[in-house]
C-alpha positions in Angstrom: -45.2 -40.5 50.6 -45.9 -42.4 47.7 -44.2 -43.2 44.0 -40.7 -41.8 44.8 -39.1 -42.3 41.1 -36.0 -43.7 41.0 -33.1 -43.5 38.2 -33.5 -45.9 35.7 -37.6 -46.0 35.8 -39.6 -45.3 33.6 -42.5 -42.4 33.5 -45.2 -41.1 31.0 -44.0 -37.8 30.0 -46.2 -35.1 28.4 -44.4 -32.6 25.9 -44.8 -28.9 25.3 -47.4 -30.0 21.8 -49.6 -32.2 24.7 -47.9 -35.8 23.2 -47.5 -38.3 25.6 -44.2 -40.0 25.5 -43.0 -42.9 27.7 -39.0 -41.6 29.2 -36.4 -42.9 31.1 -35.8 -40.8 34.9 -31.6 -40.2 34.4 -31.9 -37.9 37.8 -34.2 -37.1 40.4 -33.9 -33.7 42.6 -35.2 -34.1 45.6 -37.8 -35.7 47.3 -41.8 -35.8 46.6 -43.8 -34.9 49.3 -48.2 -35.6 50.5 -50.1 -31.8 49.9 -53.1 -31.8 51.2 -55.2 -30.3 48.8 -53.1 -31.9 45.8 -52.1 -35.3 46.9 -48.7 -36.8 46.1 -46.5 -33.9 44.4 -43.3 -35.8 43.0 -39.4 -34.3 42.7 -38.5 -32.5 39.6 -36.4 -35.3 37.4 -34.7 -35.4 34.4 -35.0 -37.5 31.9 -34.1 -38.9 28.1 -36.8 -40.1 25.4 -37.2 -41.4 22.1 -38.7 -38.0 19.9 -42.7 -38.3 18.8 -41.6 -35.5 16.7 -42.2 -36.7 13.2 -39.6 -34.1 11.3 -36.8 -35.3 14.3 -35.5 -38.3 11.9 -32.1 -39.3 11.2 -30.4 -42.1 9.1 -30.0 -43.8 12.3 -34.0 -43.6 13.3 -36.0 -40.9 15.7 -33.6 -38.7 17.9 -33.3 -38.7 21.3 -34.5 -36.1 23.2 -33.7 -34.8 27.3 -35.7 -32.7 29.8 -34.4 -31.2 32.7 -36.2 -30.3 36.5 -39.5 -31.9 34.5 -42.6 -30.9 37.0 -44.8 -33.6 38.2 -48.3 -33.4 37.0 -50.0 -32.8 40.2 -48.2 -29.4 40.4 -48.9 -28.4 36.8 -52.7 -30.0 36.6 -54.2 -26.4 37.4 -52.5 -24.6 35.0 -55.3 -24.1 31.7 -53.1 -26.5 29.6 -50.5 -27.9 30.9 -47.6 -29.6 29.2 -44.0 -30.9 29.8 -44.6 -32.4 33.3 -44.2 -36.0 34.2 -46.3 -38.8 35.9 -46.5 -42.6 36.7 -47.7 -44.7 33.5 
């Protein structure tokens, strides 16, 4: 097993509108694990990140924004498009 994230790390994030993001892992559930046919599947995590959502502006800068149980890519990477999952910069 490989790249385990730990709280505190960061991760590249991919939103719902495809924009990369980088975050900060605030929880991790579980373990990753080796698939054979996939590789290294990472834990769900959550995490907290700065908005690249233009219109998400207050008087005190962009917003923060948190995701919960976010998928890592190599279970989402078959999907047509994916989006909100999580990976190693």
């Amino acid at each position: 097993m490989t790249d385990q994230p730990i709280v505190g790390e960061a991760v590249t994030i991919v939103t719902e509108d495809y924009r990369e993001c980088s975050a900060l892992v605030v929880a991790v559930h579980g373990v990753g694990y080796d698939h054979e046919d996939w590789g290294y599947v990472g834990p769900a995590i959550n995490v907290v990140f700065v908005t690249a959502d233009p219109q998400k502006h207050d008087p005190h800068g962009m917003q923060l924004e948190r995701y919960s149980s976010l998928s890592h890519f190599n279970i989402v990477r078959s999907m047509p498009k994916p989006g909100r999952y999580w990976r190693k910069p």
